[in-house]
C-alpha positions as a LaTeX table, in Angstrom:
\begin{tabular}{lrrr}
\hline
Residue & $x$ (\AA) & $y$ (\AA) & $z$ (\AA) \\
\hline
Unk1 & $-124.16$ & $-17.34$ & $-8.27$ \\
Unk2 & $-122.83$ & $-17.64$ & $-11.69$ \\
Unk3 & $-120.81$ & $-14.07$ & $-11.02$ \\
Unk4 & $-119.38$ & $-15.11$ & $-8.35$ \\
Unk5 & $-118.07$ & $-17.91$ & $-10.02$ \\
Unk6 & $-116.57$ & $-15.80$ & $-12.23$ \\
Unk7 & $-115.74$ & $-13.71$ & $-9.97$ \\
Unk8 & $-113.77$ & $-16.42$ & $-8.19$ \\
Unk9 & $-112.49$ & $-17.80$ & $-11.17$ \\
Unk10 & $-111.10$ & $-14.52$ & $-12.09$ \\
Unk11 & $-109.74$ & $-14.53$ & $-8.32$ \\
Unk12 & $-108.28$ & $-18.62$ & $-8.80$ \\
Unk13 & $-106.63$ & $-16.78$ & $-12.25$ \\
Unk14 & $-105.11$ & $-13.62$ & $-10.48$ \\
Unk15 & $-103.96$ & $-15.81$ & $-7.72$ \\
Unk16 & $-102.28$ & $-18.59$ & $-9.86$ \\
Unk17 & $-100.86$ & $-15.36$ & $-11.94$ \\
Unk18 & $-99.54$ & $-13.79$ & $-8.67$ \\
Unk19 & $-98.47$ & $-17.00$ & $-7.09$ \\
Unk20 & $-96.27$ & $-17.76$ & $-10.90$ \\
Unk21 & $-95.32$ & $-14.09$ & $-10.37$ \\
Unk22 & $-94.15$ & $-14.53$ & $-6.98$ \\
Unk23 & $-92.36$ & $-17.72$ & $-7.79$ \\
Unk24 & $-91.06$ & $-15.84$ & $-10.96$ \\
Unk25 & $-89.57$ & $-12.51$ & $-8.74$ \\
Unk26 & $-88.41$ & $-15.36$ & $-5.87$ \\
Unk27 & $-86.59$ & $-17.08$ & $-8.65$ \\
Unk28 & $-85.42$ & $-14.21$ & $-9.92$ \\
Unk29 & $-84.28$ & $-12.48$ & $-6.46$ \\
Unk30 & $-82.59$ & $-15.79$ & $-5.80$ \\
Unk31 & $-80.74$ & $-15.26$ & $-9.17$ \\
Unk32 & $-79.80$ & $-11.80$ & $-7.97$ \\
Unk33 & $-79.01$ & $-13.39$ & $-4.48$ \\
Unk34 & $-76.74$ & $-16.18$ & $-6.32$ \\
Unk35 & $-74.98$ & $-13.55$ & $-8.73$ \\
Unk36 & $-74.27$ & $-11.18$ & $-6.09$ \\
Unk37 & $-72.60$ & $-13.83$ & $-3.99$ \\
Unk38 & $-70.31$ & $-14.70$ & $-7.20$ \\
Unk39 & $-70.11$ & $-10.76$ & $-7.71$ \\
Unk40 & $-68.69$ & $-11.30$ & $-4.03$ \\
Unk41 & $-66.67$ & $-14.00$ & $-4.38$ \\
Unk42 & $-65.10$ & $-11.94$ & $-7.56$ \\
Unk43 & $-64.40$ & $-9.10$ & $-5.46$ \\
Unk44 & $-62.71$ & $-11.29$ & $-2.34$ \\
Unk45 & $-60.96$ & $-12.58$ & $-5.35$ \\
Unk46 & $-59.71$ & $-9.32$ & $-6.86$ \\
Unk47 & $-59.02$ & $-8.05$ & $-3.15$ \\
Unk48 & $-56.87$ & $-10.76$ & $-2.63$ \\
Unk49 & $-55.15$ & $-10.25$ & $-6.36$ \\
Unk50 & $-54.97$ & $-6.55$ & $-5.91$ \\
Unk51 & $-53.56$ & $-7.47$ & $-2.27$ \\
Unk52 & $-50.72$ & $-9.80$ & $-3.60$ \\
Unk53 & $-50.22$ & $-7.32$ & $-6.44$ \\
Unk54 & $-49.55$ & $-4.44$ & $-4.27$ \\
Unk55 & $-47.06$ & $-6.71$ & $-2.17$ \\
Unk56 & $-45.49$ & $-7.44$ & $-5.26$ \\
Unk57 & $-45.38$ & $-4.03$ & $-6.14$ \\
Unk58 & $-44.34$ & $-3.06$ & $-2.91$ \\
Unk59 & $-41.24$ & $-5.67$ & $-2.66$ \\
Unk60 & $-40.64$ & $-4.93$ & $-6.10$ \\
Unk61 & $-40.36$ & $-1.27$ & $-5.41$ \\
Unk62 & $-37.83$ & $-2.28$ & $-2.62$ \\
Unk63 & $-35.91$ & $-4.31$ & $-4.57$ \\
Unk64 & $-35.46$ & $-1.18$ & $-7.24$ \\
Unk65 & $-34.54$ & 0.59 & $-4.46$ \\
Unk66 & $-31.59$ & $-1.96$ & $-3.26$ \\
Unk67 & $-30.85$ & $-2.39$ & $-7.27$ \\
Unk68 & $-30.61$ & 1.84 & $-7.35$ \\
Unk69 & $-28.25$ & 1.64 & $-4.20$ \\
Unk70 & $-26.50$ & $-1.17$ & $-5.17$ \\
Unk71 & $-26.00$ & 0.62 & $-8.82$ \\
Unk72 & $-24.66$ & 3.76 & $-7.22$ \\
Unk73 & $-21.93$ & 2.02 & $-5.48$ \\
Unk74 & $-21.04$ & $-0.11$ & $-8.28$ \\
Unk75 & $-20.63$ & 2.99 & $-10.30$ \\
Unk76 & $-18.27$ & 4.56 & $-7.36$ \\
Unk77 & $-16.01$ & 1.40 & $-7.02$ \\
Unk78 & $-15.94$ & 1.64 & $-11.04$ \\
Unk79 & $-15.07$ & 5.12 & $-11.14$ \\
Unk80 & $-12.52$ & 4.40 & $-8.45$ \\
Unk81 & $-11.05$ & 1.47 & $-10.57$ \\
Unk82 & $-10.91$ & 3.47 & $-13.69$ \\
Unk83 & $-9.07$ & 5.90 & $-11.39$ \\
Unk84 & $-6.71$ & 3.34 & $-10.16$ \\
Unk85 & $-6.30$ & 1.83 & $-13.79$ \\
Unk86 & $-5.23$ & 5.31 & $-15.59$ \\
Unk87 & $-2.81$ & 5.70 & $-12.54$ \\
Unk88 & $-1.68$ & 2.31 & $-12.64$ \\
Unk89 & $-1.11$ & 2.79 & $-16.25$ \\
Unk90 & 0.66 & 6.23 & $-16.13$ \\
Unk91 & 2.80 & 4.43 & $-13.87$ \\
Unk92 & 3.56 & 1.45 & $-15.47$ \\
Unk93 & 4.70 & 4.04 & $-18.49$ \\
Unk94 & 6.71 & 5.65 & $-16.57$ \\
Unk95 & 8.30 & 2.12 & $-15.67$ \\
Unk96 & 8.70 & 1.35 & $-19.01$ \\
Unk97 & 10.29 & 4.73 & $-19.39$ \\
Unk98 & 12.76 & 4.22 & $-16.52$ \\
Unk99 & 13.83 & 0.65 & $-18.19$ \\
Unk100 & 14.44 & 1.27 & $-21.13$ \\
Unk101 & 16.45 & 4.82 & $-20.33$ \\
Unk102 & 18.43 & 2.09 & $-17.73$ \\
Unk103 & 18.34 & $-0.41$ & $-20.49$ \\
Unk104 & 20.41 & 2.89 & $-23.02$ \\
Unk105 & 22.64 & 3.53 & $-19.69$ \\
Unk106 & 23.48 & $-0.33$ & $-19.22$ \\
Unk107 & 23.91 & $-0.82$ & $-22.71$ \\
Unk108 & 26.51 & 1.87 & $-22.92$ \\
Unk109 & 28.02 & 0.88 & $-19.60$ \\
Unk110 & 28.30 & $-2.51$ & $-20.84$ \\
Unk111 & 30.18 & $-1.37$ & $-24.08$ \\
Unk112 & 32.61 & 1.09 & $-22.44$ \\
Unk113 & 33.29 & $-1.51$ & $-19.76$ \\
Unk114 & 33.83 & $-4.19$ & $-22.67$ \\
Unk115 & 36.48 & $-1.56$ & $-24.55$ \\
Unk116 & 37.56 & $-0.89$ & $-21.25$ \\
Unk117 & 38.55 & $-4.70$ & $-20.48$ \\
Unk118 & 39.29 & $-5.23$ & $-24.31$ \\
Unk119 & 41.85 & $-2.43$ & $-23.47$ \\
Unk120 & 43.06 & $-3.78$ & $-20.32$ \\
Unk121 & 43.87 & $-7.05$ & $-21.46$ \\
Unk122 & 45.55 & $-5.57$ & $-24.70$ \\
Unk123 & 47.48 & $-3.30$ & $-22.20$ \\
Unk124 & 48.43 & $-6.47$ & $-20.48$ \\
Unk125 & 49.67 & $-8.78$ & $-23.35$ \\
Unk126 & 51.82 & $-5.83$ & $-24.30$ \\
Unk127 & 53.14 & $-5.39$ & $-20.61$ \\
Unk128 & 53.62 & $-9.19$ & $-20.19$ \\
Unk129 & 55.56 & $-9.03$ & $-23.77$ \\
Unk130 & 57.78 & $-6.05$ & $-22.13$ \\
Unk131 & 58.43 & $-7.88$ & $-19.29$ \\
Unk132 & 59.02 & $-11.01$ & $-20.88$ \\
Unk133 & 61.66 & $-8.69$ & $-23.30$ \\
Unk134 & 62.62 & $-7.01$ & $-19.78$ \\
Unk135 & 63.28 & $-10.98$ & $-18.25$ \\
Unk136 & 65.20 & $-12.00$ & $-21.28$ \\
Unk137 & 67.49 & $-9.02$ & $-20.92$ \\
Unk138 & 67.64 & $-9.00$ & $-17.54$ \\
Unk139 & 69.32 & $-12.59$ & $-17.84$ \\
Unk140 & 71.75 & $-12.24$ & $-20.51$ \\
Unk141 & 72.69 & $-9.42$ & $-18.11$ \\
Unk142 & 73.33 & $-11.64$ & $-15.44$ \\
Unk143 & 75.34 & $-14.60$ & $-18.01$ \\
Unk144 & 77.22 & $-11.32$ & $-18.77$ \\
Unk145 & 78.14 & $-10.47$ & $-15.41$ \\
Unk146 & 78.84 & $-13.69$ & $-14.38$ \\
Unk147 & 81.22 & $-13.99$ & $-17.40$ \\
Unk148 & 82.64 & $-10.51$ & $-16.50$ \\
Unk149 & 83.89 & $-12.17$ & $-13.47$ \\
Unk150 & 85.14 & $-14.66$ & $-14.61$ \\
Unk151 & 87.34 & $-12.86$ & $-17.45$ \\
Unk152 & 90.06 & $-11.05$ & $-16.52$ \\
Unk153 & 89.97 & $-7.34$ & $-14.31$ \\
Unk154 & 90.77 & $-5.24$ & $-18.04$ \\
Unk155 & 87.59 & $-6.99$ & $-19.61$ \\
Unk156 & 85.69 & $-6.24$ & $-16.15$ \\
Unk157 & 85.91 & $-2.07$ & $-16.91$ \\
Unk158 & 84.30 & $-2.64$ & $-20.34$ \\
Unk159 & 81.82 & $-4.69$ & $-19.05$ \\
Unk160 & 80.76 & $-2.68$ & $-15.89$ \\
Unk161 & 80.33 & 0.35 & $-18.47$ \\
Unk162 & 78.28 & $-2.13$ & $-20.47$ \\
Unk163 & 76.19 & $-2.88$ & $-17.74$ \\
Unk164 & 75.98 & 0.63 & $-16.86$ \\
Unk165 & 74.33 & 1.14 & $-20.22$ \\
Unk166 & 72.31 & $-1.66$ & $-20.16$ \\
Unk167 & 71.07 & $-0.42$ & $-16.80$ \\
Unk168 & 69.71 & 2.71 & $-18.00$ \\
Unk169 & 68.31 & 1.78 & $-21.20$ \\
Unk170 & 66.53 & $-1.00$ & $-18.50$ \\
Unk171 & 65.65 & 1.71 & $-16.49$ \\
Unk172 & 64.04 & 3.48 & $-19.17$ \\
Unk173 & 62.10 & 0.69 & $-20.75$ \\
Unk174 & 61.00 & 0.30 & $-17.04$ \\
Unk175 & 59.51 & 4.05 & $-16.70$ \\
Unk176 & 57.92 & 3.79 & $-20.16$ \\
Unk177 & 55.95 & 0.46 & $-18.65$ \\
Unk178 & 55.09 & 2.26 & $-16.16$ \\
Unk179 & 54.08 & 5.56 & $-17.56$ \\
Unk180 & 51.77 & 2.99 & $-19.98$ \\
Unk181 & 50.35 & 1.30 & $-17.31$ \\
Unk182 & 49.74 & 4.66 & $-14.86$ \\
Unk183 & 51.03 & 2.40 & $-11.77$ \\
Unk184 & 52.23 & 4.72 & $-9.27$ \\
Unk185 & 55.54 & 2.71 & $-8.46$ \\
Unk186 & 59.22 & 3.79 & $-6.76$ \\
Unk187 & 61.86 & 4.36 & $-9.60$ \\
Unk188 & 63.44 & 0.73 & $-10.78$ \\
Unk189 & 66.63 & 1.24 & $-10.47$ \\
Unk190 & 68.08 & $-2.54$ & $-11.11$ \\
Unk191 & 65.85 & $-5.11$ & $-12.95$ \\
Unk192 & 66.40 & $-8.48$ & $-11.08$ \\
Unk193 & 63.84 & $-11.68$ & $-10.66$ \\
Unk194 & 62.49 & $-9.87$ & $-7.88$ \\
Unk195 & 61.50 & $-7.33$ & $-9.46$ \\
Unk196 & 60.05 & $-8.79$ & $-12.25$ \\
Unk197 & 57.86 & $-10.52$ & $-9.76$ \\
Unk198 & 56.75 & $-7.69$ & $-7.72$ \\
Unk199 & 55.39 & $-5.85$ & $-11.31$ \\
Unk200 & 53.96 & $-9.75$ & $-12.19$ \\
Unk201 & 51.67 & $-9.18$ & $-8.83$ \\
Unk202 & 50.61 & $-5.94$ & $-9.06$ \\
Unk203 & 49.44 & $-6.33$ & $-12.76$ \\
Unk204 & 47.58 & $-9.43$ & $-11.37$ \\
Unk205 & 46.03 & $-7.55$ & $-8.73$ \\
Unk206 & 45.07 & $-4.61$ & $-10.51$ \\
Unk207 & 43.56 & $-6.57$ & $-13.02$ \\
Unk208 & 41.56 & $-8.74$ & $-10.57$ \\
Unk209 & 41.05 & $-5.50$ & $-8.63$ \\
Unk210 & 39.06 & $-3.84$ & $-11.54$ \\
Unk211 & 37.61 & $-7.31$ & $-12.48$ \\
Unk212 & 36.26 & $-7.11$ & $-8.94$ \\
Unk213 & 34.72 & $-3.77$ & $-9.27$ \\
Unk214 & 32.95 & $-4.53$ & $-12.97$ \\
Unk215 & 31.53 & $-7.68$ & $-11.69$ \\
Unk216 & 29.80 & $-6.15$ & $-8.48$ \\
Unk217 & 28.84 & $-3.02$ & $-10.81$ \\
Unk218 & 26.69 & $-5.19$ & $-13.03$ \\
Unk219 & 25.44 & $-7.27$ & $-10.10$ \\
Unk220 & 24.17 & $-4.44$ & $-8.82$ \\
Unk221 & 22.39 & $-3.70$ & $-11.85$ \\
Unk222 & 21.23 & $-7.20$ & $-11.90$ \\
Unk223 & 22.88 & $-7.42$ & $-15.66$ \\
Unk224 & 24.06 & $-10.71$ & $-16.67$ \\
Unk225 & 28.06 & $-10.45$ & $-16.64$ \\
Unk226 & 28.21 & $-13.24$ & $-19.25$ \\
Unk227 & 27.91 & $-10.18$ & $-21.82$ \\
\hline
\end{tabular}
């Protein structure tokens, strides 16, 4: 009896030892249980992480794509602009080129035009003088003839040979002006107020003739005529 109370002790013992070791492996498999669903939850995690990630990696491998595209024709429109830009400059050179050689040409147009007037209205003041000396003569002539006629017909002789004289060296005076002047004008043959008025106009007009001409030269040019 007493053995198989030890017996059954030893049995209550083994039992409490495998019940504790039971409780110890369910404890332990619940552990395992609990750890792998973390381990699980970890890996949903990551999936979803590595998910996003690879859409990120994805767009961002798009977007280098549209940034490499986008580079390439920024670097043709630049290359075309530098283009444009050297011939924009070669041509804006060659403008400056072409003003300033118009600027030289203008510059001496403008002084032989200014000699040329300077000369003109020298050539004038000297003609107007002449004529002026021409007028003066030309009217004692006339207080002569008129005198002439009134004298007596033996003083009449001497003064038609004196106004024979007077006539050429008028006549003379007359061809020199207009030798000076290079108007291409009939032989004066008698200076009267008429005359005198006639060479008055055509001075005038030749004047404001070539006046005409320098004026719409320099418009042309777009050159201020003030100069």
């Amino acid at each position: 009896v007493e053995l198989l109370k030890r017996q059954l002790k030893q049995c209550d013992l083994k039992l409490q030892h495998a019940v504790a070791t039971a409780e110890a492996s369910q404890e332990k498999q619940k552990m395992l249980y609990d750890t792998i669903e973390d381990m699980e939850h970890v890996i949903k995690d990551l999936k979803s992480k590595v998910l996003k990630a690879e859409s990120h990696a994805d767009s961002a491998e798009d977007k280098c794509i549209i940034l490499s595209e986008s580079n390439a024709d920024l670097n043709e429109e630049v290359n075309f602009l530098r283009s444009k830009l050297e011939c924009l400059e070669r041509s804006l050179h060659q403008a400056e080129e072409a003003k300033m050689t118009t600027a030289k040409d203008i510059g001496k147009r403008t002084k032989f035009f200014k000699s040329l007037v300077t000369q003109l209205a020298l050539e004038r003041e000297r003609l107007n003088k002449k004529l002026s000396s021409l007028a003066s003569e030309n009217k004692m002539l006339v207080v002569k003839l008129k005198q002439a006629y009134k004298d007596s017909s033996p003083f009449s002789a001497n003064f038609s040979s004196d106004h024979e004289a007077n006539k050429k060296n008028s006549s003379a005076n007359d061809n020199e002006v207009k030798s000076d002047s290079m108007l291409d004008v009939e032989t004066v043959r008698r200076i009267d107020p008429g005359v005198l008025t006639s060479k008055h106009l055509l001075i005038s007009l030749f004047v404001l003739l070539l006046s005409a001409v320098t004026f719409l030269y320099f418009k042309d040019l777009n050159v201020d005529f003030s100069l």
